[in-house]
MARVOSE-69645 format. One record per residue (C-alpha): residue number from 1; x, y, z. Coordinates in steps of 0.25 Angstrom, whole numbers, plus 2048, in hexadecimal, padded with zeros to 3 digits. Layout:
<nodes>
@k=NUM&X=X&Y=Y&Z=Z
...
</nodes>
This chain:
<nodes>
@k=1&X=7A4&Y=3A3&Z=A16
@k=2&X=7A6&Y=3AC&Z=A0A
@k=3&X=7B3&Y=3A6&Z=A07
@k=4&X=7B2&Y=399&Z=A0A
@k=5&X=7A3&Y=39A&Z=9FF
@k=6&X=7AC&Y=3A1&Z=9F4
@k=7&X=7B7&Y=395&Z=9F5
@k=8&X=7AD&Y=38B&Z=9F2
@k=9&X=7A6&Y=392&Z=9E6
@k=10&X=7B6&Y=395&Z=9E0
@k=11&X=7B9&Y=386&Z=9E3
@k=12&X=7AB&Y=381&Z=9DC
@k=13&X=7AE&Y=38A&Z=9D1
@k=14&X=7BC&Y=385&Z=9CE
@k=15&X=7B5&Y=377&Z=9CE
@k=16&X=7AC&Y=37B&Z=9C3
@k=17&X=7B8&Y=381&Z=9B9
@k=18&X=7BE&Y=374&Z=9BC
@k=19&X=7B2&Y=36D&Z=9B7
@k=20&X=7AF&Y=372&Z=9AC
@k=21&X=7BD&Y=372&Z=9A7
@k=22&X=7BE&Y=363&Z=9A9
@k=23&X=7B1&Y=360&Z=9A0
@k=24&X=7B6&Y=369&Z=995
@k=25&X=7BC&Y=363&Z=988
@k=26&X=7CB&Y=361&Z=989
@k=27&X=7CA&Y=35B&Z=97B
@k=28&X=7C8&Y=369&Z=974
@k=29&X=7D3&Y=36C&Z=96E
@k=30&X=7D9&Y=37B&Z=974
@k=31&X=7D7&Y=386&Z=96B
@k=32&X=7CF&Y=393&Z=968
@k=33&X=7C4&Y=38C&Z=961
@k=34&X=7C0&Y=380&Z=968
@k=35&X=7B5&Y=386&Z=971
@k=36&X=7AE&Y=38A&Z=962
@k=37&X=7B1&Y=37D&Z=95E
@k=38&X=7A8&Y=377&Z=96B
@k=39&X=79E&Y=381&Z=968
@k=40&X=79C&Y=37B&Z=958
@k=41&X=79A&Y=36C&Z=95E
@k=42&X=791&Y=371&Z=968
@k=43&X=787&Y=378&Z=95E
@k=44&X=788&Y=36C&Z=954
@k=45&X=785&Y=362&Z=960
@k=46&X=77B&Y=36B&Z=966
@k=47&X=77E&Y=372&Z=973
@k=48&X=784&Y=368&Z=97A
@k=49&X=789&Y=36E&Z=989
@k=50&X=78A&Y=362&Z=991
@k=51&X=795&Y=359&Z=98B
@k=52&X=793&Y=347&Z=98A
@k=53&X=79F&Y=340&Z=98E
@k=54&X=79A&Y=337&Z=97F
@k=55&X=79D&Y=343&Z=978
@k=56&X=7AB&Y=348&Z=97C
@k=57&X=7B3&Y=33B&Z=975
@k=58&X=7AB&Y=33F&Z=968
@k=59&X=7B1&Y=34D&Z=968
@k=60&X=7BE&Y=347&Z=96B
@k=61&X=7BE&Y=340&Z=95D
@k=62&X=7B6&Y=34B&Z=956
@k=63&X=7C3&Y=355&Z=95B
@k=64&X=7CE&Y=348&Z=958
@k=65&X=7C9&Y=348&Z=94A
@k=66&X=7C9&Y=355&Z=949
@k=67&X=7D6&Y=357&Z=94D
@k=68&X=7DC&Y=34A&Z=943
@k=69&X=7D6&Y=353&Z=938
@k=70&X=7DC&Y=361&Z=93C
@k=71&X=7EA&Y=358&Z=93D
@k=72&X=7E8&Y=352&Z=930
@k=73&X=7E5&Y=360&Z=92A
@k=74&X=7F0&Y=363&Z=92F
@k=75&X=7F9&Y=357&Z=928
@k=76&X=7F4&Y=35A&Z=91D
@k=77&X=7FF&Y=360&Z=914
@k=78&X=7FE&Y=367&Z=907
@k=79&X=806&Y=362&Z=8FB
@k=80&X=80F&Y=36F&Z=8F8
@k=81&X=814&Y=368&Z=8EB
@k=82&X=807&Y=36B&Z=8E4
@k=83&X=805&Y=37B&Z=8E5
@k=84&X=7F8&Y=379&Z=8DB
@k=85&X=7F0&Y=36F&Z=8E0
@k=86&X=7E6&Y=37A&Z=8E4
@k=87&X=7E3&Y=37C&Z=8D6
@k=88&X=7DE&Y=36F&Z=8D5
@k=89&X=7D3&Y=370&Z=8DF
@k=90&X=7C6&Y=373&Z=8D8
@k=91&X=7C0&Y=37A&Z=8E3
@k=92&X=7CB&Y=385&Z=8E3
@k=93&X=7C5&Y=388&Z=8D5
@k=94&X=7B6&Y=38A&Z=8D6
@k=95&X=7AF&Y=38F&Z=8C8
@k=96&X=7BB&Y=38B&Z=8C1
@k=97&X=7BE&Y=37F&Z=8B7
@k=98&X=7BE&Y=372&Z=8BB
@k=99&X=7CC&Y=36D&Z=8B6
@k=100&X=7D7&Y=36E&Z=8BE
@k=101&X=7E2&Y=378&Z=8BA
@k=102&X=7EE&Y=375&Z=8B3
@k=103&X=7FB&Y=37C&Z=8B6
@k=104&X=805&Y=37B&Z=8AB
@k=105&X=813&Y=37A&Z=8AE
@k=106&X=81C&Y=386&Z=8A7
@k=107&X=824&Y=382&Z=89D
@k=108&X=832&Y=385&Z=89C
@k=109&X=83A&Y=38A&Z=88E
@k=110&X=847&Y=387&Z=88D
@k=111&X=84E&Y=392&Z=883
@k=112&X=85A&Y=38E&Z=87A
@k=113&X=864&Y=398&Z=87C
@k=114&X=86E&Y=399&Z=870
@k=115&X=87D&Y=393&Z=878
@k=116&X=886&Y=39E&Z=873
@k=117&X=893&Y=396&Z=86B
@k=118&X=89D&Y=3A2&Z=86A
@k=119&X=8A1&Y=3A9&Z=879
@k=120&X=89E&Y=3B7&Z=87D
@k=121&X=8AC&Y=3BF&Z=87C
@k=122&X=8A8&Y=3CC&Z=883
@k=123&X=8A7&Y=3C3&Z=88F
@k=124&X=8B6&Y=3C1&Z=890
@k=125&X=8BA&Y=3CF&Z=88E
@k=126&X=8C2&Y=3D0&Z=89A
@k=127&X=8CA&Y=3C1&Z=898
@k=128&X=8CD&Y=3C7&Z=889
@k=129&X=8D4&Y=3D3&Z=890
@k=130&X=8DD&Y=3CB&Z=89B
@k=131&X=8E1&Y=3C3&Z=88F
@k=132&X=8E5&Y=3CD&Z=886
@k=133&X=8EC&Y=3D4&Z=891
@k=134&X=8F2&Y=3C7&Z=895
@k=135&X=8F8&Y=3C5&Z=887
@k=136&X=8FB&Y=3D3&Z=885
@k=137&X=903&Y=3D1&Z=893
@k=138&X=90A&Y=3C5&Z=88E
@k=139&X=90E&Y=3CB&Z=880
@k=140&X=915&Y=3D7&Z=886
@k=141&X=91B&Y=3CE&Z=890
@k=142&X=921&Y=3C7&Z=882
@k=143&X=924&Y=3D4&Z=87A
@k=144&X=929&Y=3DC&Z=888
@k=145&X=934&Y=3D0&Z=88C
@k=146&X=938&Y=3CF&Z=87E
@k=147&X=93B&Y=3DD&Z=87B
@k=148&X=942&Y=3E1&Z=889
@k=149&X=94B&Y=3D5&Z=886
@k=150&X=94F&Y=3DA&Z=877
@k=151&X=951&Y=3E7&Z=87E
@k=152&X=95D&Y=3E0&Z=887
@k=153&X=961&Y=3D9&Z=87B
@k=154&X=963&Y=3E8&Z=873
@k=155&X=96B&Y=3ED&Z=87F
@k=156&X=974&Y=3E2&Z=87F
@k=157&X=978&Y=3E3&Z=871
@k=158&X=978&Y=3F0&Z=86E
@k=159&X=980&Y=3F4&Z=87D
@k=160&X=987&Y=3E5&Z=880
@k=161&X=994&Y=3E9&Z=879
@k=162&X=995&Y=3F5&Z=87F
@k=163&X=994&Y=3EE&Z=88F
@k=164&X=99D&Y=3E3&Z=888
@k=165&X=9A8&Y=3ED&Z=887
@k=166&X=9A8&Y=3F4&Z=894
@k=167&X=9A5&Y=3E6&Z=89E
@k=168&X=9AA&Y=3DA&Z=89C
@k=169&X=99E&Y=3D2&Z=89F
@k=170&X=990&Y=3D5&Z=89C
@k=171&X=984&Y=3CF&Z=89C
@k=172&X=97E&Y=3C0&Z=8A1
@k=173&X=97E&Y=3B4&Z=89A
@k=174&X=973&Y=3A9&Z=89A
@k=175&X=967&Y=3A3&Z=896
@k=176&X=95F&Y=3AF&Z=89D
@k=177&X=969&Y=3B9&Z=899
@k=178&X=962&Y=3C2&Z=88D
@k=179&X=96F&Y=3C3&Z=884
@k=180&X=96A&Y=3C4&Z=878
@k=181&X=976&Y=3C2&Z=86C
@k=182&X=980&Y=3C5&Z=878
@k=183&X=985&Y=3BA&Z=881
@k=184&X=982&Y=3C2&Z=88F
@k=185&X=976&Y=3CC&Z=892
@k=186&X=96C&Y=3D0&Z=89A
@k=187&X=968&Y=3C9&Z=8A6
@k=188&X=955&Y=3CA&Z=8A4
@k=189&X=953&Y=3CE&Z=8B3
@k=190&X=945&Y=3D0&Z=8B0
@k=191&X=93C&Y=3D2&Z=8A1
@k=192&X=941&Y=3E1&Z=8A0
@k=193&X=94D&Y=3E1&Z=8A9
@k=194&X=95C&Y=3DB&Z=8A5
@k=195&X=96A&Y=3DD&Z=8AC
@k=196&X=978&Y=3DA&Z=8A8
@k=197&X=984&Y=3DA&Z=8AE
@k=198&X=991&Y=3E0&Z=8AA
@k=199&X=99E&Y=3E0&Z=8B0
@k=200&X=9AD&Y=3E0&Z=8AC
@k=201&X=9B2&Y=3EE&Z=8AD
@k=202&X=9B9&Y=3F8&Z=8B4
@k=203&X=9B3&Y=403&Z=8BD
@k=204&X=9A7&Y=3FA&Z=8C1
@k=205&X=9A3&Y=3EE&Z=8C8
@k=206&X=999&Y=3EA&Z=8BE
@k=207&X=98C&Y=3F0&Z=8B6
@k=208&X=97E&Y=3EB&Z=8B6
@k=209&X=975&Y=3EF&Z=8AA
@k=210&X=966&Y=3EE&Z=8AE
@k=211&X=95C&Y=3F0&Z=8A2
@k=212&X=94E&Y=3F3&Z=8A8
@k=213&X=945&Y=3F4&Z=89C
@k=214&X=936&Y=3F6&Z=89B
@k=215&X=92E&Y=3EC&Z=8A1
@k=216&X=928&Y=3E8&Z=891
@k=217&X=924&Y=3DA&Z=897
@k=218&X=919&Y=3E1&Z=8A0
@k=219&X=90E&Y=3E7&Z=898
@k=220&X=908&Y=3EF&Z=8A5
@k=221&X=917&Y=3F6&Z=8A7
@k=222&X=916&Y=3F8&Z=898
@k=223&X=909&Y=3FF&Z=896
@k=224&X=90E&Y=407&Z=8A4
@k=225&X=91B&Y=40A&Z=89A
@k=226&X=910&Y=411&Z=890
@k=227&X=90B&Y=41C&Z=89C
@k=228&X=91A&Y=41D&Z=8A3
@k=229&X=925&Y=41A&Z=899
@k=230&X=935&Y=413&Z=8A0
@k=231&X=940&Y=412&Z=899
@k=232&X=948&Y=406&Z=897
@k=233&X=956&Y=408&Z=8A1
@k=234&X=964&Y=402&Z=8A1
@k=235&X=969&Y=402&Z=8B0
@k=236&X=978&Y=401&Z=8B1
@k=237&X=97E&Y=3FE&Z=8BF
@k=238&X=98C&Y=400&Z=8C0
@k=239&X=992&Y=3F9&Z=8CC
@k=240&X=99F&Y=403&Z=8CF
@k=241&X=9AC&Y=3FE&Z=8D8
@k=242&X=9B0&Y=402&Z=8E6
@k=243&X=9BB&Y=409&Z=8DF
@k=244&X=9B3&Y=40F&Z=8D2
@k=245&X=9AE&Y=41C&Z=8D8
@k=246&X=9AE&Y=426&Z=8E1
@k=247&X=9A3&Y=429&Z=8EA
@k=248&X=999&Y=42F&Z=8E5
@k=249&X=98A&Y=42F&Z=8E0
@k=250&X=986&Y=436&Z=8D4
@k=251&X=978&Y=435&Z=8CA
@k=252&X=974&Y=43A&Z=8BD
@k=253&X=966&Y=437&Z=8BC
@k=254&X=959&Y=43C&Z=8B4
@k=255&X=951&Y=448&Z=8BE
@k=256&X=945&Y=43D&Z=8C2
@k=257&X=94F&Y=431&Z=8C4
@k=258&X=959&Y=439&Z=8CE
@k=259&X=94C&Y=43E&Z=8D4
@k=260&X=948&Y=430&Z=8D5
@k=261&X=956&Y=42B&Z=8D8
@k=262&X=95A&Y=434&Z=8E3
@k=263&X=94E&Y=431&Z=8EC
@k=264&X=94F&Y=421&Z=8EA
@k=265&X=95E&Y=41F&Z=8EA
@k=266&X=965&Y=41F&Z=8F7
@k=267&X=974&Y=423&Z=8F2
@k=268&X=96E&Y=42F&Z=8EA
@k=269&X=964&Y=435&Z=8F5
@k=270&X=96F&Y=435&Z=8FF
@k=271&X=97A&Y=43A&Z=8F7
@k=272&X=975&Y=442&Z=8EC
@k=273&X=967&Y=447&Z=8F0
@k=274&X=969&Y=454&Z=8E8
@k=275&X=966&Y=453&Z=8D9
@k=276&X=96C&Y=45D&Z=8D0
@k=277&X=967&Y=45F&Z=8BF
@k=278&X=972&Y=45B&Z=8B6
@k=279&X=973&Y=468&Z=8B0
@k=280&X=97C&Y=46B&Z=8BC
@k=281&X=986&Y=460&Z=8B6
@k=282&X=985&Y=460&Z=8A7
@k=283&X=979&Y=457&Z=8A6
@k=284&X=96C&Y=458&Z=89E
@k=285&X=961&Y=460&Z=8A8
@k=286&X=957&Y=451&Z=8A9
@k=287&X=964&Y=44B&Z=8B1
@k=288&X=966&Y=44E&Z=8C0
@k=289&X=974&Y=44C&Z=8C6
@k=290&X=974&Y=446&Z=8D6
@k=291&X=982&Y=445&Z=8DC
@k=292&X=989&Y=446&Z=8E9
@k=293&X=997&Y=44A&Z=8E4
@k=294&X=996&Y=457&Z=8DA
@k=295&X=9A5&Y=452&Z=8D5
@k=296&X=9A2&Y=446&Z=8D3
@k=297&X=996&Y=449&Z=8CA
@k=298&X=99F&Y=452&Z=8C1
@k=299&X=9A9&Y=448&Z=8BF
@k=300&X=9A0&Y=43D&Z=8BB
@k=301&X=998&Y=446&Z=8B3
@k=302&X=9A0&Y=44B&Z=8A8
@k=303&X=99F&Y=44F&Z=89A
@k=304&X=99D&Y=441&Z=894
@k=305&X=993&Y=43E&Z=89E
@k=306&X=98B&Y=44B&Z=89E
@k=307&X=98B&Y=449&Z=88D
@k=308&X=986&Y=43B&Z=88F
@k=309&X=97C&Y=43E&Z=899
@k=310&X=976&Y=449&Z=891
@k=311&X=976&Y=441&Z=884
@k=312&X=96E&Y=435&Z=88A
@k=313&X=968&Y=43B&Z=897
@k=314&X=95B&Y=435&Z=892
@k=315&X=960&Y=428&Z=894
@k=316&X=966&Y=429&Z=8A2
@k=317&X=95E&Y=426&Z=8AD
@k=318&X=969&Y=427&Z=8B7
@k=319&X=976&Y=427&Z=8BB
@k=320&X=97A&Y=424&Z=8C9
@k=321&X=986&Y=422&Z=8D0
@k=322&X=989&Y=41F&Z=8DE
@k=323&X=994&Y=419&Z=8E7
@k=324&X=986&Y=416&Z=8F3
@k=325&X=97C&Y=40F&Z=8E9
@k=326&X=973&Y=408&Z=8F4
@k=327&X=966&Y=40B&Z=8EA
@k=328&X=95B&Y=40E&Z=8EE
@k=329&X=956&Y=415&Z=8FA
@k=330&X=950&Y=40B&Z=906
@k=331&X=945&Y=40C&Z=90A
@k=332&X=943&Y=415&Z=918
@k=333&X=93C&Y=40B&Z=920
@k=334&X=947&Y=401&Z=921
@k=335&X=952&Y=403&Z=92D
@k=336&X=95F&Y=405&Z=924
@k=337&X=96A&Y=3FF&Z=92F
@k=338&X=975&Y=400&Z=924
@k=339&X=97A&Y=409&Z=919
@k=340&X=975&Y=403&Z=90C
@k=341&X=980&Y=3FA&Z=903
@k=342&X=985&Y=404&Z=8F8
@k=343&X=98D&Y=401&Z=8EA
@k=344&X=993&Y=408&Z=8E1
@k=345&X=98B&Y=40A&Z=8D3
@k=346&X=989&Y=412&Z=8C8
@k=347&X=97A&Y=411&Z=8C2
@k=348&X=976&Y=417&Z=8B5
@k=349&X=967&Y=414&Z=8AF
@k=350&X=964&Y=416&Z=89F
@k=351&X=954&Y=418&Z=899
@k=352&X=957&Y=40F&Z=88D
@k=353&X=950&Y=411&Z=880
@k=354&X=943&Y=40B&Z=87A
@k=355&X=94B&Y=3FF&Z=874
@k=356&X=955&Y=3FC&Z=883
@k=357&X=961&Y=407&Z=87F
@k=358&X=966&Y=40A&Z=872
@k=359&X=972&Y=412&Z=86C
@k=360&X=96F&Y=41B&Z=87A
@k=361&X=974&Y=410&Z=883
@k=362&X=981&Y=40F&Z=87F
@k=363&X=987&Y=41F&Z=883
@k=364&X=981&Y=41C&Z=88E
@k=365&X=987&Y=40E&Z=892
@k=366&X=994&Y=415&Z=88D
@k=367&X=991&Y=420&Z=897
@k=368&X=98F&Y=417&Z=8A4
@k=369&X=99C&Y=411&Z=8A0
@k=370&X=9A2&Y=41E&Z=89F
@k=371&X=99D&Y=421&Z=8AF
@k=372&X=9A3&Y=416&Z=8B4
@k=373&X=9B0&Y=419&Z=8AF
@k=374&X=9AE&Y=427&Z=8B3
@k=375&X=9AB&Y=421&Z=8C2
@k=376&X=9B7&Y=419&Z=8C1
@k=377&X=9C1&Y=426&Z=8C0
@k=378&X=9B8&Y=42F&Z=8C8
@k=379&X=9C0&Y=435&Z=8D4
@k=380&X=9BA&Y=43F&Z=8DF
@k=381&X=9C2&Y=447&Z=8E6
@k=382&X=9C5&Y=448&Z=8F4
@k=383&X=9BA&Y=452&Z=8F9
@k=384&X=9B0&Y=44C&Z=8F2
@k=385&X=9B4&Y=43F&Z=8F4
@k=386&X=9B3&Y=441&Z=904
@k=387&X=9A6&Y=44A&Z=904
@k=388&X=9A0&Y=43B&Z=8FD
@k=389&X=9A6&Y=434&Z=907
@k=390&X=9A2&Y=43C&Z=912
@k=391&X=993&Y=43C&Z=90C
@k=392&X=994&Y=42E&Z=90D
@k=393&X=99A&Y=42D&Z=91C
@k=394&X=98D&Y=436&Z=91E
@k=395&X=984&Y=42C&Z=918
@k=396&X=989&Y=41F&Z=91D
@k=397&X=988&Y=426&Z=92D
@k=398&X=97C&Y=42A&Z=929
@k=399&X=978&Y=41C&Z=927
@k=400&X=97E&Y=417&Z=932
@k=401&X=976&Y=423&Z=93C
@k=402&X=96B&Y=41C&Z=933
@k=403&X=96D&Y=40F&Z=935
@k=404&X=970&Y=40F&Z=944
@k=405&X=962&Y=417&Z=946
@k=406&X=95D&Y=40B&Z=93E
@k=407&X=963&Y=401&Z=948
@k=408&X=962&Y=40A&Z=955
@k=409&X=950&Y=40A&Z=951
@k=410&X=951&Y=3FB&Z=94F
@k=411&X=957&Y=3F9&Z=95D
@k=412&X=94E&Y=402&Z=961
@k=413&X=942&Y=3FB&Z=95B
@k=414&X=947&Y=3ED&Z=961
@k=415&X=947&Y=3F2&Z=970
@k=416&X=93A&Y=3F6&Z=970
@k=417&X=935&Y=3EA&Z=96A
@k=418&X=93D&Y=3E3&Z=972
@k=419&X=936&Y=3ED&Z=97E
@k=420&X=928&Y=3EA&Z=978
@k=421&X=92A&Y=3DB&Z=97B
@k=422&X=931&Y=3DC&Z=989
@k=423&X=922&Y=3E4&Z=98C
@k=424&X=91C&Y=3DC&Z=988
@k=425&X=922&Y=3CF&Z=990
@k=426&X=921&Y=3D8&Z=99C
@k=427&X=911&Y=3DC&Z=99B
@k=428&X=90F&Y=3CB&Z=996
@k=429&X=916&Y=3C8&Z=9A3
@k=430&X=90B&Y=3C7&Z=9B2
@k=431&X=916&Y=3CF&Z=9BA
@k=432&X=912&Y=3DE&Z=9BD
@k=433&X=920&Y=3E0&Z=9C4
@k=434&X=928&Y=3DD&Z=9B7
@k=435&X=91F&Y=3E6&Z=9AF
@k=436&X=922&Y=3F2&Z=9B9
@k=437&X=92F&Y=3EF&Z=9BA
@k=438&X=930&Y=3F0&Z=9A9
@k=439&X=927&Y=3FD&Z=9A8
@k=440&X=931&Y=404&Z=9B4
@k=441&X=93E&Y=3FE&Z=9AB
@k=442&X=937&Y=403&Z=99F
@k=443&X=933&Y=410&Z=9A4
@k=444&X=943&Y=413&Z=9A9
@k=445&X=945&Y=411&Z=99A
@k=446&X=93C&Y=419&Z=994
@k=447&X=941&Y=426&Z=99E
@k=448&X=94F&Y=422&Z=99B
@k=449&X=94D&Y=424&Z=98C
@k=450&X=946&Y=431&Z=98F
@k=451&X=951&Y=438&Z=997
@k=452&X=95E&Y=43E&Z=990
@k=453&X=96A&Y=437&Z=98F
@k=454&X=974&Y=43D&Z=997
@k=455&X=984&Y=43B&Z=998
@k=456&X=98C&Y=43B&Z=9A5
@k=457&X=99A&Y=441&Z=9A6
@k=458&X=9A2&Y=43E&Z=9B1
@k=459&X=9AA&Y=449&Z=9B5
@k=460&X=9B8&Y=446&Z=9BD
@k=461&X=9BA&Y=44D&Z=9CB
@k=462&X=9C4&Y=456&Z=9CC
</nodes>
């Protein structure tokens, strides 16, 4: 009975909720403020609690207009193009003047500035320096050329009649060719470098003269000339016959060139490493003797040579002759398969003087002229004749041991190349049998290479 009593107030309860809530004004508008709103109406009208259907269309168009005016407050838009139209306002300005204010625009000056007619030279300080060191470039370039080619032109008149005499023909004709007064000269290989060929005479092949002068035509090798001074050299190379000596290297050098020279030339490191002061042979102490052969060394340097030498050592760089001229070492790194081509040569190398060899050049061209007639009638004898053969047999098998160490590494190298790739095709290859097969041929291979050859002798029954 209690229960079914409590059910019927619950359900007559939900029935009041549910009126009131229908009677109330759905037309308020939702916010925090609205039940305030209905309470300032209410107190205006006077304290109205029941509500007229006559009076709910009224408050409908009372909120409408409402709402049209918050919307249009809202639409309004201010003009951001005039920032001071509050200062026009009079109410902003309570107790002041009446008259509007005025503001004045700034006024702007424009300042003449004096145009400057005539430029500014410390601007361009570094231009003026790269054209004066271009100017200065191309002036020396002018004076340089010009002064090594009067340098050839000297030699050839003051040492042309003297080559005239001893060859046949001297010299190149041409329209390139610097001749000077004479019909053939110097052949200009570069701005400070001239050849000429001579030949036409017994006891040689032929004679080049190479004239390396300064380099006057570049300024920076000139200003490099002022700190480490060079000389201007005459190399002579003497192309000697089959037949024109014996076997035999020899040098006569300054102590710094034979240094230099036996560590760079392959004839004189492998002949004649040992270097001996020419006071042992008659020769002024600042001139060091390399030779293979001791008697061939006395028989070329006799008296007249020994008395030259020691009157113009000064201008004698070297003198070098050798029946295994190859030149210059090679270089280490290369694989050397054959014995390098050799030729028979004298060399001999003059320091000039400051204007390109004066009344000193001449003794001296007499004295190379001299040496090749000397080379001509030198004989070795018999001992020393073979010792110089054997020591070339020695060489030349020592090449060849060289060489064939050379070849047996490159073959080497090539099957394990060629090993690498066959590798690699077999790993490339989906057949895991192959590969075994490969790594058991490749291992019999490696344990044949580490056991010791061994040699089998047959022995006959008795």
């Amino acid at each position: 009975m209690r229960f079914i009593l409590s059910s019927i107030a619950l359900a007559l309860l939900l029935c009041s909720v549910c009126l009131t809530r229908g009677f109330e004004d759905t037309t308020l508008e939702d916010d925090d403020f609205a039940e305030f709103e209905q309470f300032d109406t209410d107190e205006d009208e006077g304290a109205v609690s029941d509500f007229d259907e006559d009076d709910i269309p009224l408050r409908a168009k009372d909120i409408e207009t409402v709402a049209s005016k918050d919307i249009e407050d809202e639409m309004i838009v201010e003009d951001e193009d005039n920032e001071f139209e509050h200062f026009q306002d009079p109410e902003e300005f309570e107790g002041f003047q009446d008259s509007p204010l005025t503001v004045e625009q700034p006024k702007i000056v424009i300042s003449k500035v004096p145009i400057r007619v005539k430029p500014k030279w410390d601007s361009y300080w570094l231009e003026a320096i790269l054209l004066c060191g271009l100017v200065a470039y191309a002036c020396n370039y002018i004076i340089g050329r010009s002064k090594n080619t009067s340098i050839a032109v000297n030699f050839l008149k003051m040492h042309k009649p003297l080559l005239d005499e001893n060859f046949t023909l001297v010299g190149e004709s041409g329209p390139e060719a610097v001749c000077g007064e004479a019909e053939r000269g110097w052949r200009r290989e570069a701005e400070h470098c001239f050849t000429m060929w001579c030949s036409g005479r017994q006891c040689c092949e032929g004679m080049l003269l190479t004239l390396k002068l300064i380099k006057r035509q570049d300024l920076i090798h000139e200003l490099l000339g002022l700190v480490r001074p060079t000389p201007d050299t005459l190399l002579i190379r003497v192309e000697l016959g089959k037949d024109d000596s014996d076997p035999f290297v020899l040098c006569v050098a300054q102590k710094k060139i034979a240094t230099r020279l036996s560590k760079e030339m392959q004839d004189l490191s492998v002949f004649c490493p040992e270097r001996r002061p020419g006071d042992k042979h008659g020769l002024p102490g600042a001139l060091a003797v390399m030779s293979e052969c001791p008697e061939a060394t006395g028989a070329l340097l006799d008296a007249r040579v020994c008395a030259a030498l020691a009157q113009y050592h000064k201008h004698v760089q070297y003198v070098h002759v050798s029946d295994r001229y190859s030149g210059p070492k090679q270089m280490e790194e290369t694989a050397v398969t054959k014995p390098p081509d050799t030729e028979r040569v004298m060399l001999v190398s003059l320091a000039l003087g400051p204007d390109g060899g004066g009344d000193e050049l001449r003794p001296l061209l007499l004295l190379v002229f001299y040496l090749m007639d000397k080379l001509k009638r030198l004989r070795l004898s018999k001992e020393a004749l073979a010792k110089c053969e054997k020591r070339r047999q020695k060489v030349a098998e020592a090449w060849m041991r060289g060489a064939h160490a050379a070849r047996a590494e490159q073959a080497a190298q090539r099957r394990e190349e060629k090993r690498k790739q066959e590798k690699e095709r077999i790993l490339a290859e989906d057949d895991p049998e192959k590969q075994r097969r490969w790594e058991l041929k490749e291992q019999k291979r490696q344990q044949k290479r580490k056991n010791p050859k061994m040699k089998q002798l047959k022995v006959k029954a008795l």
